[in-house]
Structures are given as structure tokens and as C-alpha cells.
N, C-alpha and C positions, 0 to 999 in steps of 0.2 A: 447660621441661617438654617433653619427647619424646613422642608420640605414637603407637602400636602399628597396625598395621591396622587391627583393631577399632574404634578408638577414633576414627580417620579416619571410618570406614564412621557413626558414629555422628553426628559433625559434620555431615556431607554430610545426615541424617536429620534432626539440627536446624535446618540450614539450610531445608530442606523446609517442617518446622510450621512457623517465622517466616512462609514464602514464602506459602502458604494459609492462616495463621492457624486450622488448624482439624488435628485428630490426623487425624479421619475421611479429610478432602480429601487431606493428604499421604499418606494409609495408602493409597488408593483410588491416587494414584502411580505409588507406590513398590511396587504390588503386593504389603501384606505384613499384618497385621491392627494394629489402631489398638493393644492391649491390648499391642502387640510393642514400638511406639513407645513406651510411656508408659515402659516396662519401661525402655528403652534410654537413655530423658532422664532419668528417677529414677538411673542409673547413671552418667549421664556428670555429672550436677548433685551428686552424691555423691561422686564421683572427683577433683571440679573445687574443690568446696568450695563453690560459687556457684549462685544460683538464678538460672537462665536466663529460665523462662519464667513466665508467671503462669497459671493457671488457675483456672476457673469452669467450670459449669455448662453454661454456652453458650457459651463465647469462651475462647481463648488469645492471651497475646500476650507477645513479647521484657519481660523486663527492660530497665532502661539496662544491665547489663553482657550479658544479652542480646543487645542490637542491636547495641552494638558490637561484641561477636565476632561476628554473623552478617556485616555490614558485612567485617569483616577475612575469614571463610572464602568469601564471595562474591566479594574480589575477588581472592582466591588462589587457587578455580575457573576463574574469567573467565582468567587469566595461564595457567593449566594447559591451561585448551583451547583457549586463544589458540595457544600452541606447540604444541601436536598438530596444528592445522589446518592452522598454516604448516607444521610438515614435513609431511604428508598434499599441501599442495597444491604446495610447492615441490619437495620430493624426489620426491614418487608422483605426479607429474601430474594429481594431483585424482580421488578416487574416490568412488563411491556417488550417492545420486538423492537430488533436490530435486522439488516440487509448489509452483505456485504457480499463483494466481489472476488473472486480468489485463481488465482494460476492452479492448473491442475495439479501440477507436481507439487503444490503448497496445500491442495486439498487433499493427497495422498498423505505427504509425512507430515505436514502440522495438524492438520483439523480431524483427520480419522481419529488418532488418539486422544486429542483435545475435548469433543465433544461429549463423548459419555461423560467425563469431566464436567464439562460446563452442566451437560443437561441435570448432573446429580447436587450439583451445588447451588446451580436457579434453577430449580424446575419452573419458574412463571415466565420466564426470558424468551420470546419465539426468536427462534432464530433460524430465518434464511439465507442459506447460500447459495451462490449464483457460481457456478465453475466456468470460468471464460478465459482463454489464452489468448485472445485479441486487447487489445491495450482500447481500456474506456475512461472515460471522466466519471469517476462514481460520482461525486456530486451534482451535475447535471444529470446521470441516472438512477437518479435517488437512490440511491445507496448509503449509509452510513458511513462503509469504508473499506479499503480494497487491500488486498497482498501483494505482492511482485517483489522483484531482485529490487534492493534498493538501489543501484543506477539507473534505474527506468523511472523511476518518479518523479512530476514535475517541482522543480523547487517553491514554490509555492503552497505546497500541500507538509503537514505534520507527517514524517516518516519516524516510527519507532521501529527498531530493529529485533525481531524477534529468534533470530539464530546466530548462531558466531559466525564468519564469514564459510563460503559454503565451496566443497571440492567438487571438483569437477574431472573424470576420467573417459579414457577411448578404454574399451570393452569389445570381447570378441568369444566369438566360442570355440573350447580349444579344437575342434576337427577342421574350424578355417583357418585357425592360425598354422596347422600343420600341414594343411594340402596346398598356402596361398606364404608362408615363412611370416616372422614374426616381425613387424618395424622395431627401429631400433633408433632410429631420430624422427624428431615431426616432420621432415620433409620425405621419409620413405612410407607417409601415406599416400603420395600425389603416384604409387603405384598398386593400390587397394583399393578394393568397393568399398566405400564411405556410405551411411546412410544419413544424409546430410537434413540439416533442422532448417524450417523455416519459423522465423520468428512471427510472435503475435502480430508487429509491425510489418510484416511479410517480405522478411528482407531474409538471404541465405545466411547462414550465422558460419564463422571463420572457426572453426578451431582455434583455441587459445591455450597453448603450452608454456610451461616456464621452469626455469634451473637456476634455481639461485637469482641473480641480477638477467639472466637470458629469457626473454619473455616474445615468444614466437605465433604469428596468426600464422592457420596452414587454413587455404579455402580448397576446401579436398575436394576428389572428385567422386563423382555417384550415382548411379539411375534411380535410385530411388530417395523422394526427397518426402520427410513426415513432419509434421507439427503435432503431432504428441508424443511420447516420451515413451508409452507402453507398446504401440505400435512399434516405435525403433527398438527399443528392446527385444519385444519376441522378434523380430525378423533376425538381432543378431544369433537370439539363442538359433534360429533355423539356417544356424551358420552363413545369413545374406552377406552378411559384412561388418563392419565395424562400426559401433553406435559412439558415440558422444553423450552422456549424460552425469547427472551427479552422482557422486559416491554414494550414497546415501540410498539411491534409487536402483542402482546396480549390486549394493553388499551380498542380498541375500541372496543373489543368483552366484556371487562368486564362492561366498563360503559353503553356497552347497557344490559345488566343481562345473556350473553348466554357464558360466563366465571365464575369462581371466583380463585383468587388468593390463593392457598393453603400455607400453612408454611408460612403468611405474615413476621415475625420478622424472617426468615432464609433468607429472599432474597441473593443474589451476587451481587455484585459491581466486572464486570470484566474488563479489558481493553477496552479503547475505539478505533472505526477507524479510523483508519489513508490510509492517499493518500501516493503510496511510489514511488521512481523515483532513477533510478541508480544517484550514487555519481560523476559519472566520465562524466553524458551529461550533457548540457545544458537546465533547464526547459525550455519548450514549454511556449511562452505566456498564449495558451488558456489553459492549465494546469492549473499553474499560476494560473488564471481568475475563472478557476471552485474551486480551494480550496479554496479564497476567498468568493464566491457566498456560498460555502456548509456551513462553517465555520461563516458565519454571519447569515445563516438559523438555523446553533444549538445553539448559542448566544454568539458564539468566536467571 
């Protein structure tokens, strides 16, 4: 069976109700009225000979011959804009803007070196970024797509992982660790000024230690409590106390000597960052483009 334009325009519509299970949510879309859809699925389910969908009251949902044509016009979209995006990016040099959401400390070591990057490879690709340590729905704030620790992301959304899992260390500057003595297990911080993290969630974050199979939360103590990552750092380099953060973010203060790595053999190994993008759009090329670029900067 051959298919007219119309008739395509119709499928891509069916596809929709499957996708929101609901006339209203896809009509609200598709920008078009629900009584327009109903019209269009009584037409194509009449044309077809086959009931697609079920209806009630309150809920719609695929039939079995339903779901699998949704299944077959999904992934014959997916192939359709798959090839528009590689010509778009391989013949046109990559065009149009992406918005995404990013953790600060992912906008320090991923995107600072990423972007000249990006921008010398698309120069046509606008790309904004939004640095936010509060946890948001990029897809309800129009976003394309966001960074975070990959345990934070809701399962429901595509998480690709763009670092190998990521370390984590207690840091101090040697003139505290000598006027105040060095810990030597995670529990001889519970006698040290801790400058203790609040998360985006705004919840106080535990210290997480580990040796081998021994994997230890300490919830340390401390007067001074930060949610960014730079602030705890220079307070420790100003000998306040003891910071918690990644390895990665601490290196270059220890190999220059105004660091040192306390509890070396307790470090953490936590999740690494991942780019995440709702399941139900279409990646963006220049999306796309930037987790490649980041991903071959961390040795993916």
C-alpha cells in the first residue's frame, strides 16, 4: 500500500496520540484542535481497515496492530532525521542553535576546553549555555539538554556518559593540616572544620569514602556550608578547613604545593557526567556534535 501526503501527515499524527497517550496533549503539540485528530484517526483507521487505537473516557492507547505500526513509523522518522542531520552537518557545516543546561563544575572541565572546539568546527551552531547547580527539567525549560553526575538523572530521560567515572577527594592546605594534624581515617574528620556542600537539591551532602569493599559516608562537621565548588576551594587554600571535591578540580592547586590530598587510600570513585535529552525529541545535530567533541576531550 502506497501512501499520499495526506496520509503520511496522518501517521506522524498517530504517532503523536501513541506518544502522549492522550488526543488533548498531542492536539496541544501539534498546535491543532483534539476534535481535528479524532476526525483524522477515524479516517486513517477506516482507510486502513484496522483499529489502531482504543478509546475511553479518560485514556487512549495503541492496539497490538497499533503499536506495532507506531514502532515501524518511529523508527522510520528516527532513519529520516537521522539523514537530514548528517547532511545538515556533513554538507552545511552544522546550522542553527542548541540551549542546554550545565553543572558548574561540568562547565569548568568539560565545556571550557570543548567549546573553541565546537565553535571552530560549527561555526553556524549558536550555542547557549545556561550554568545552573539547582536540578531542573531541561525539557519543560526548553532546553535541548542538560549535564549532571549521571545518578541524578531521572530515568526516563537518554543519559550518555561523557567521562569515565569521576574521583572524588578531601583537600586541605598544608599550614591547616599542620597547626590542626593530619586525619588518618574518615571518621577523624568528625574533629576538623569541614566545609561542608550543599547540594543543588539542597540537601547537605555526606562525605563518601572508600577502601577496597569498605565504603564509608562521614556527615562532617562545619560552620561554613557552600554550593559551589570554587568558593570551597579558595576558602580551603585560606587554610578554613577541609574541602571535599573532585580530583580533577583540586589537581592543579596540589601539583603546585597550595593543596594536599588528605585520606589518599579513602578517595571515591562516583558517577561520571553524562549529557541527558528527553527520550521522546529528536537530538539536535549540534547536541549531537558537542557530546562527541566533549567525549573525545575525556578519552571516550
Amino acid at each position: 500500500m502506497q501512501f499520499k501526503r495526506n496520509e503520511i501527515h496522518e501517521l506522524s499524527i498517530f504517532l503523536a496520540i501513541v506518544q502522549y497517550r492522550s488526543f488533548r496533549k498531542a492536539a496541544d503539540h501539534l498546535e491543532v484542535t483534539a476534535s481535528a485528530l479524532s476526525h483524522s484517526m477515524k479516517a486513517l483507521e477506516q482507510r486502513l481497515g484496522v483499529r489502531l487505537l482504543n478509546r475511553t473516557s479518560r485514556s487512549v492507547a495503541p492496539t497490538a496492530a497499533g503499536t506495532a505500526l507506531a514502532e515501524k513509523i518511529s523508527a522510520g522518522l528516527e532513519l529520516i532525521n537521522s539523514g537530514l542531520e548528517d547532511l545538515n552537518g556533513h554538507y552545511q557545516g552544522g546550522a542553527g542553535s542548541i540551549r542546554i543546561n550545565v553543572l558548574k563544575d561540568a562547565a569548568v572541565l568539560l565545556l571550557r576546553p570543548a567549546i573553541p572546539v565546537f565553535q571552530q568546527r560549527f561555526p553556524n551552531v549558536e550555542l547557549e549555555v545556561a550554568v545552573d547547580d539547582q536540578f531542573v527539567d531541561v525539557t519543560a525549560d526548553g532546553f535541548d539538554a542538560g549535564i549532571r553526575y549521571s545518578g541524578t538523572i531521572p530515568e526516563d530521560m537518554i543519559a550518555v556518559p561523557l567521562t569515565p567515572p569521576l574521583k572524588w577527594v578531601a583537600v586541605a592546605a598544608p599550614d591547616y593540616l599542620r597547626s590542626h594534624g593530619r586525619p588518618v581515617m574518615p571518621e577523624d574528620l568528625n574533629s576538623h572544620h569541614c566545609i561542608r556542600i550543599r547540594t543543588g537539591r539542597g540537601q547537605i551532602y555526606k562525605w563518601e569514602f572508600e577502601r577496597g569493599d569498605d565504603r564509608r559516608e562521614i556527615d562532617v562537621p562545619g560552620a561554613l556550608i557552600s554550593g559551589e565548588t570554587d568558593l570551597a576551594i579558595n576558602a580551603a587554600l585560606e587554610g578554613a578547613g577541609l574541602c571535599y571535591c573532585l580530583e580533577r578540580l583540586a589537581s592543579p592547586y596540589v601539583s603546585a604545593g597550595r593543596l594536599e590530598v588528605v585520606l589518599p587510600k579513602w578517595a571515591s570513585i562516583g558517577p561520571p557526567f553524562s549529557m541527558y535529552y528527553s527520550s521522546r525529541r529528536q537530538l539536535p545535530f549540534g547536541v549531537d556534535a558537542l557530546i562527541k567533541i566533549v567525549r573525545g576531550l575525556n578519552g571516550f
